[in-house]
C-alpha positions as CSV (number, residue, x, y, z in Angstrom):
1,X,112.2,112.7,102.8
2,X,112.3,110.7,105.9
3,X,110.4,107.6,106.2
4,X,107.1,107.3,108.1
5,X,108.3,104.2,110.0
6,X,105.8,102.1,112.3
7,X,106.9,100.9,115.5
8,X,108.3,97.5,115.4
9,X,105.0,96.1,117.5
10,X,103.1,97.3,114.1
11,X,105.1,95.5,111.7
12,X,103.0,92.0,111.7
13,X,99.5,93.8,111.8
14,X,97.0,93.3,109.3
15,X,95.9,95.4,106.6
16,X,92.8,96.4,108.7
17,X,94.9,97.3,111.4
18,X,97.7,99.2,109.8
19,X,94.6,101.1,108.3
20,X,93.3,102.1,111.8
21,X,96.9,103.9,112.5
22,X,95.7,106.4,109.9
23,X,93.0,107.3,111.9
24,X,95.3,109.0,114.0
25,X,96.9,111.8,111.1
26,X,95.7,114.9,111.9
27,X,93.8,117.3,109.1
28,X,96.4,119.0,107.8
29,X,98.8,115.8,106.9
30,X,96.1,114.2,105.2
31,X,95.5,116.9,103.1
32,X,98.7,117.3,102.0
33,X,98.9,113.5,101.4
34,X,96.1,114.1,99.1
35,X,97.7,116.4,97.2
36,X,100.7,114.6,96.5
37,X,98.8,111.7,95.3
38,X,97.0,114.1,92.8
39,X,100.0,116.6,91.7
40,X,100.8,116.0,87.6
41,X,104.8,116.9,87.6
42,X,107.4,116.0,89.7
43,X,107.4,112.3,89.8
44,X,110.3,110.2,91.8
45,X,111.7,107.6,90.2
46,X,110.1,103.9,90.0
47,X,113.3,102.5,91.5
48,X,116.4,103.8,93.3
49,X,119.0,104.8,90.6
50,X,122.1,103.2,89.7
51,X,125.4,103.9,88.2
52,X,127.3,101.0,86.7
53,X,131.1,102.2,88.0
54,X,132.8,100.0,90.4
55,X,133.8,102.8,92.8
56,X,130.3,103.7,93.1
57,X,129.1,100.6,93.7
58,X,131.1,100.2,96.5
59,X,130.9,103.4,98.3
60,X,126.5,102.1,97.9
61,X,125.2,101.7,102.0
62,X,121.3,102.2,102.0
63,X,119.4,100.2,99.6
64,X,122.2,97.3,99.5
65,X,121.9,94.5,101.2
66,X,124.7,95.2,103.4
67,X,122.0,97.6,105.0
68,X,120.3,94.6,106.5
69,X,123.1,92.0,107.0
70,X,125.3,93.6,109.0
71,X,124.3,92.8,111.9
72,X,123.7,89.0,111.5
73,X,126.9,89.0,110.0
74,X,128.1,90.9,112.9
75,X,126.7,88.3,115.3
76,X,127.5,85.4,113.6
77,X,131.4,86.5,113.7
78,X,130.9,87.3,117.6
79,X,129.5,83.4,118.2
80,X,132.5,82.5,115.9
81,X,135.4,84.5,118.0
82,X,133.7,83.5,121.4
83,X,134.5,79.9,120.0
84,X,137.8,80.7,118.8
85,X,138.3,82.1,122.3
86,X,137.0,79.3,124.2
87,X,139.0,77.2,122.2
88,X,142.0,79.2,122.8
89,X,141.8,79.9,126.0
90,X,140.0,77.0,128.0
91,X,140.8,74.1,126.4
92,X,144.8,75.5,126.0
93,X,145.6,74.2,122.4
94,X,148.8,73.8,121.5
95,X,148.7,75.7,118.3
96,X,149.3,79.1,117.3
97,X,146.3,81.5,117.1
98,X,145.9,81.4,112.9
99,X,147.6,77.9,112.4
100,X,145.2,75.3,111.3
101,X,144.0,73.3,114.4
102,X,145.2,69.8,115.2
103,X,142.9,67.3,113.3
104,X,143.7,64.8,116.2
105,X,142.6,66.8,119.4
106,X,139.9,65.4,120.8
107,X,137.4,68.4,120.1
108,X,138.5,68.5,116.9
109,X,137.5,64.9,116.0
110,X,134.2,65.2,117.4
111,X,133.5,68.2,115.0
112,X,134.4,66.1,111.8
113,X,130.8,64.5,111.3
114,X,130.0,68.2,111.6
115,X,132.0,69.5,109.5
116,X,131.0,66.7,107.1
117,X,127.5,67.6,107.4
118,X,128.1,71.2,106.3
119,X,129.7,70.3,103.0
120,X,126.8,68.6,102.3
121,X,124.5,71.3,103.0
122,X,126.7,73.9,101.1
123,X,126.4,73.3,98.0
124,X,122.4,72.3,98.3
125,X,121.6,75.8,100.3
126,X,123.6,77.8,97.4
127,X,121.2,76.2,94.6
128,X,118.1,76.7,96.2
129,X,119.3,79.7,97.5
130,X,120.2,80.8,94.4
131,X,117.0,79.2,92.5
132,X,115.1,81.1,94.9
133,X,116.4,84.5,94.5
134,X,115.6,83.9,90.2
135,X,112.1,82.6,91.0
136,X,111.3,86.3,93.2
137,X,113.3,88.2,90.7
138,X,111.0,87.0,88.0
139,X,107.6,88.0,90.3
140,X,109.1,91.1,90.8
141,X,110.1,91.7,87.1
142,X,105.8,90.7,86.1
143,X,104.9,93.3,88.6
144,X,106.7,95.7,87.4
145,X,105.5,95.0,83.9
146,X,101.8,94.7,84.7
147,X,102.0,97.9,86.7
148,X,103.6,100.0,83.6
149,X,100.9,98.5,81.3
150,X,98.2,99.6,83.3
151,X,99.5,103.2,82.9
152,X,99.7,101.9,79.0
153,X,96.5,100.7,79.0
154,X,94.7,104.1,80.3
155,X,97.1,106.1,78.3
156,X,95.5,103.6,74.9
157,X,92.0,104.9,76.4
158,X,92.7,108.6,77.1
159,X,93.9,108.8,73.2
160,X,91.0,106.7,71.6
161,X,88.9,109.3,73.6
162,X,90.8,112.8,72.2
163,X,91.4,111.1,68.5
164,X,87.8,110.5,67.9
165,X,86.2,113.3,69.8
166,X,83.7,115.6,67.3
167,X,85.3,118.4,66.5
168,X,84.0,121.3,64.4
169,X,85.6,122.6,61.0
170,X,88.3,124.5,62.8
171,X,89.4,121.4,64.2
172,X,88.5,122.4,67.9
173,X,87.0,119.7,70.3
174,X,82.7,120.2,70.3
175,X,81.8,121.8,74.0
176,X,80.1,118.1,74.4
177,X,83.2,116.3,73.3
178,X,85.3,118.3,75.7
179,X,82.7,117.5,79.1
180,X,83.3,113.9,77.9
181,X,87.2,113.9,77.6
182,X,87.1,115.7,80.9
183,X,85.1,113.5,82.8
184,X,87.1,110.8,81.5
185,X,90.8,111.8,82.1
186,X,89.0,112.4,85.6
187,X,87.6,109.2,85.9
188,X,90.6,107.6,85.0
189,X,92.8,109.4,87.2
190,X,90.2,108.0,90.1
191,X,90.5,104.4,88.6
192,X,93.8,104.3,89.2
193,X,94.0,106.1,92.8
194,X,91.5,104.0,93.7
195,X,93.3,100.8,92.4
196,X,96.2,101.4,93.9
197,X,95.5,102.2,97.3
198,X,93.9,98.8,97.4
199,X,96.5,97.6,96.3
200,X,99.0,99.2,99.1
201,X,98.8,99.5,103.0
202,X,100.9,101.5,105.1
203,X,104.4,100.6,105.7
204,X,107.8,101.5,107.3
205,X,109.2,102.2,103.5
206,X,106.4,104.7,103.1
207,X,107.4,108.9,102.5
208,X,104.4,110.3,104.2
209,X,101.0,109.0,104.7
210,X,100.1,106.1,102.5
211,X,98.2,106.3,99.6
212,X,95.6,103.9,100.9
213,X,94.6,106.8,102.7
214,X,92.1,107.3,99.7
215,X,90.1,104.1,101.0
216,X,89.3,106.0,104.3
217,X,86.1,108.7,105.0
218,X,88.9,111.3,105.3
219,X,90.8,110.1,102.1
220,X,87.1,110.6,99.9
221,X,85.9,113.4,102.1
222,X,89.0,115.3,100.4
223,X,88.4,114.1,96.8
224,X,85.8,115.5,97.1
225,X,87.0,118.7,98.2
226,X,89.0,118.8,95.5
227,X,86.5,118.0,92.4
228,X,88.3,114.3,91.7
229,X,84.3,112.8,93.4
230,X,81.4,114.1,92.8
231,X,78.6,114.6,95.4
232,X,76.5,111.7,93.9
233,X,80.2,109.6,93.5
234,X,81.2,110.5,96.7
235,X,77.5,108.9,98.5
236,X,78.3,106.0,96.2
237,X,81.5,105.1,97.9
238,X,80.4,105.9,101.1
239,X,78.2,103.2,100.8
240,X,79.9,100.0,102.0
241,X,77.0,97.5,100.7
242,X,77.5,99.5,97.0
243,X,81.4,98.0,96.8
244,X,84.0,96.7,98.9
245,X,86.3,99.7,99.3
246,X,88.9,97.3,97.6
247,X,86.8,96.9,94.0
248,X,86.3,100.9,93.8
249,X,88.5,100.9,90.5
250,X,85.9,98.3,88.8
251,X,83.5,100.4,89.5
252,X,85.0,103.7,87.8
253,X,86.0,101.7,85.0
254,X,82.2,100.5,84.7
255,X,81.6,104.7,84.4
256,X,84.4,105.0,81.7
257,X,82.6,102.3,79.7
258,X,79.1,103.3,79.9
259,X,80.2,107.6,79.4
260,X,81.7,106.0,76.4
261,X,78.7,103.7,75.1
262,X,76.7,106.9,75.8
263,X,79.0,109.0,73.7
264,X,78.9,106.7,70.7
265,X,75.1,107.1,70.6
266,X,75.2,110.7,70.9
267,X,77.4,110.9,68.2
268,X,80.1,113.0,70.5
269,X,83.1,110.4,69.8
270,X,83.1,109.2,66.0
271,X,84.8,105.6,64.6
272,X,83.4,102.9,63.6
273,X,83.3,99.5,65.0
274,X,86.5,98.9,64.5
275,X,87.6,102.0,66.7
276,X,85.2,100.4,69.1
277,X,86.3,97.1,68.9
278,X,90.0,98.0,69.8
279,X,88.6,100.7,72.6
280,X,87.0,97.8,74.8
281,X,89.7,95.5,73.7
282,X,92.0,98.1,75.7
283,X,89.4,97.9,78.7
284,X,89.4,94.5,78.5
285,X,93.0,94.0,79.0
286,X,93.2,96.9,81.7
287,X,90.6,94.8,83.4
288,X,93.0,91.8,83.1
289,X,96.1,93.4,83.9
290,X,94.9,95.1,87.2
291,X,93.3,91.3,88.4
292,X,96.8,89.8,87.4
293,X,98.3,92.4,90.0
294,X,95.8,91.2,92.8
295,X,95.9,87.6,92.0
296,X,99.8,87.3,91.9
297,X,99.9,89.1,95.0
298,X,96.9,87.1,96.8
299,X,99.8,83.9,95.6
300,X,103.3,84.9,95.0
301,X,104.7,81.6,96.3
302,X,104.0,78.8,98.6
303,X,104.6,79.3,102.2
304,X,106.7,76.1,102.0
305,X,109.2,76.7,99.8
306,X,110.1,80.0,102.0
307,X,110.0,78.3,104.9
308,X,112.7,75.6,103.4
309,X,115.0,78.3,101.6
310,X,115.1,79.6,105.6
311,X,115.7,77.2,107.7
312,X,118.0,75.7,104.9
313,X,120.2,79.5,104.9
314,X,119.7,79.7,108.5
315,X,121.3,76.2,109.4
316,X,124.3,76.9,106.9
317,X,125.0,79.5,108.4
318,X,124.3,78.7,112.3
319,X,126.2,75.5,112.1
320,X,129.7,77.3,110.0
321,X,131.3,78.7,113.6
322,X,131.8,74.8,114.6
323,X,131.7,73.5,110.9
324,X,134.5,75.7,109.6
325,X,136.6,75.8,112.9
326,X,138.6,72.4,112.1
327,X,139.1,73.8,108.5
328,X,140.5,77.2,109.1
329,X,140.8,77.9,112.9
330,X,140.5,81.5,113.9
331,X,139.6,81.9,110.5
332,X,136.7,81.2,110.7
333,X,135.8,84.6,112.2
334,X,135.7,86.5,109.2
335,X,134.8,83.9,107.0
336,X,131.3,83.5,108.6
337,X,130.9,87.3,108.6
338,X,131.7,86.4,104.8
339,X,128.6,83.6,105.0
340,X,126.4,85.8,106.4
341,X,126.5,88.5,104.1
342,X,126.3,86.3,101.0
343,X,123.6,83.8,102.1
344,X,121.3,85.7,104.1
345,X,121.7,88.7,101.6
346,X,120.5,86.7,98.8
347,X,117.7,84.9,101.1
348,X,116.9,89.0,101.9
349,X,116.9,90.0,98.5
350,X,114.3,87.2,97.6
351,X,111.9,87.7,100.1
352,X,112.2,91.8,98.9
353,X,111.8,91.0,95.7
354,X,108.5,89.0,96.6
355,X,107.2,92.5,98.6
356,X,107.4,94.7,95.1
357,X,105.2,97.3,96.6
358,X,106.7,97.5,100.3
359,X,103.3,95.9,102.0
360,X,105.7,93.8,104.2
361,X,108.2,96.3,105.1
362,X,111.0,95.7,102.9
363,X,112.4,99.4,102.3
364,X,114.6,98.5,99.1
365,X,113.4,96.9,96.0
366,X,110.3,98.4,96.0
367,X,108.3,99.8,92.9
368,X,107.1,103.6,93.7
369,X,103.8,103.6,93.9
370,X,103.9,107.4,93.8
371,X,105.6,107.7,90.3
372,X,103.2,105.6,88.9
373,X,100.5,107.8,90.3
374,X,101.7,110.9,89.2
375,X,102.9,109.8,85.6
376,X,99.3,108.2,85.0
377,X,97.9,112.2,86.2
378,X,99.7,113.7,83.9
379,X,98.5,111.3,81.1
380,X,95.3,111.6,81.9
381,X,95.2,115.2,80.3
382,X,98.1,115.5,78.4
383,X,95.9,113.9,75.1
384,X,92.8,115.7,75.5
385,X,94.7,118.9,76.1
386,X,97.4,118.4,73.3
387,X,94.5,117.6,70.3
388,X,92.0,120.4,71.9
389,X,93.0,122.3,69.0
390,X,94.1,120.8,65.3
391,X,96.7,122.4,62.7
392,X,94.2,121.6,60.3
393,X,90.5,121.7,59.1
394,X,88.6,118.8,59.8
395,X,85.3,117.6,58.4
396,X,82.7,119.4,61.2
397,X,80.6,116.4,62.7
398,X,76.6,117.5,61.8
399,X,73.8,115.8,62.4
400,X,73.3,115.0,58.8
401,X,76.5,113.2,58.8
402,X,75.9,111.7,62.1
403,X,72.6,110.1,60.3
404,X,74.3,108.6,57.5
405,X,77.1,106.7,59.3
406,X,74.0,105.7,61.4
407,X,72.6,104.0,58.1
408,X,75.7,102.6,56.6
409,X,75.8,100.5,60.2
410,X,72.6,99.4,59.9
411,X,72.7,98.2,56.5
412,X,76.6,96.5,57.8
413,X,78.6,98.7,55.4
């Protein structure tokens, strides 16, 4: 699918900006936007697939980070010749084009302190380089983890929900126990489109219309065509002074809690504390999880250290056309290419690795927002729908027994 790419004067915008440009989609883009974010089947993958064989490896372009050093690399080997040339050409040295240059021509000793220089900075630019690649590796790996245990974490609630549900003596879900389990799996599929797209903005590495669309009018105006808002819902969010468009999810899990603290009373989902205990225990720690996502993004890492590992890469490799010259002579040409690739593709990687979801542009490395989205749909009714119906008699939930669990809690059996 091709990429909805922004125009390179977009790239630095703000979130609030980058939000404006959706403003311009017409209708009938948005609405199919809206339907990919709610479809059940047919989920991408999380990350761009690999296969472990050499030759494959090899033959990889997009996604790689030869993608987006090629044309450093390619510049860095053009300053590099141009000096080879100058060298060549101009100052008429008596060596031979690939020979190693005379160590006592006059140029030559004047680049020794800085070709000294660079062996210094080689070795320190390849640790932090290197240090710095593990550091936004390890982000990226907690992001990845938090964002699969939020799908873990609804999936824990969605089966609490269908496990405990009153059922009647054929086993079959009670007409009040189903309106619950559906308004829930809805609810959660709305707690985690709404989480989500504040969590995302648009971005070149986005298929289509981003999915923080659903923060928009247009974006509620057509969950609510579509039955995932409810009129009274809908006014709700409209409201800005109700809830920053950023904390919907809180909000819709506030409605998950208090439909289930409802249901308890009712008697329409059965357990005892215990089953409650580990029920808000899960809430709890989708509550957590979610903030960890927000928080680690709000500080992934100091704007010093980045700006360090960059100027540190970028010197290396500025100063090895002149550094490397008295070394290996023409050399040199291929050898920065060489430089380029390695150094700023590992300084690439990093900064990739610290933009899991694509916010800042980086178009590889990035976690699919849209498999997570349609994975979590699909959960959200597949445990309601597959213990509707039970292979075997249960005990039918009556009001008589209803009153006796009632006692045994109050007298703290």
């Amino acid at each position: 699918m091709k990429l909805n790419v922004l125009p390179d004067k977009d790239h630095r915008k703000g979130t609030s900006q980058r939000l404006a440009t959706l403003d311009e989609l017409d209708d009938q883009s948005v609405e199919a936007a809206v339907d990919r974010f709610l479809q059940r089947s047919g989920a991408p993958r999380i990350i761009m697939r690999f296969f472990p064989e050499t030759g494959w490896l090899w033959r990889q372009w997009r996604g790689t980070v030869l993608e987006v050093t090629w044309r450093p690399a390619v510049y860095m080997m053009a300053v590099s010749a141009i000096f080879v040339v100058t060298m060549t050409v101009i100052e008429k040295v008596s060596w031979s084009l690939l020979a190693i240059p005379d160590p006592e021509h006059r140029i030559i000793r004047k680049l020794r302190p800085l070709e000294n220089l660079w062996s210094y900075l080689l070795p320190m630019a390849t640790f932090v380089n290197t240090f710095f690649l593990s550091q936004a590796y390890g982000f990226w790996l907690a992001n990845k983890g938090n964002s699969r245990k939020v799908q873990g974490r609804v999936n824990d609630i969605s089966m609490l929900l269908a496990a405990h549900a009153a059922r009647d003596s054929a086993g079959r879900v009670t007409p009040q126990a189903q309106e619950l389990l559906d308004t829930c799996a809805r609810y959660i599929r709305l707690f985690h489109l709404t989480f989500w797209a504040a969590q995302v903005r648009p971005s070149r590495g986005d298929e289509g219309p981003s999915l923080s669309i659903l923060r928009t009018p247009r974006g509620l105006a057509a969950l609510l065509a579509r039955g995932e808002l409810t009129p009274s819902e809908h006014a709700l969010f409209a409201d800005k002074s109700f809830c920053a468009e950023t904390l919907r999810h809180s909000v819709v899990l506030q409605w998950i809690v208090a439909r289930f603290v409802d249901a308890r009373r009712a008697g329409v989902v059965l357990g005892g504390s215990g089953m409650e205990t580990v029920f808000f225990d899960k809430v709890c720690l989708l509550r957590a999880t979610c903030a960890s996502i927000t928080d680690d993004a709000a500080a992934r890492m100091p704007l010093s250290y980045v700006h360090l590992v960059q100027i540190l890469v970028d010197t290396l490799i500025a100063l090895a056309p002149f550094a490397l010259y008295p070394r290996l002579g023409a050399l040199t040409v291929p050898l920065c290419g060489v430089l380029t690739v390695f150094y700023r593709g590992f300084l690439v990687l990093s900064k990739s690795f610290l933009d899991p979801f694509g916010n800042e542009d980086t178009t590889s490395e990035n976690l699919n927002v849209q498999c997570l989205v349609t994975e979590t749909n699909a959960g959200s009714v597949r445990w309601k729908d597959n213990t509707k119906t039970l292979p075997f008699a249960v005990r039918a939930t009556t009001t008589a027994s209803l009153c006796h669990r009632l006692a045994l809690c109050l007298r703290g059996v």
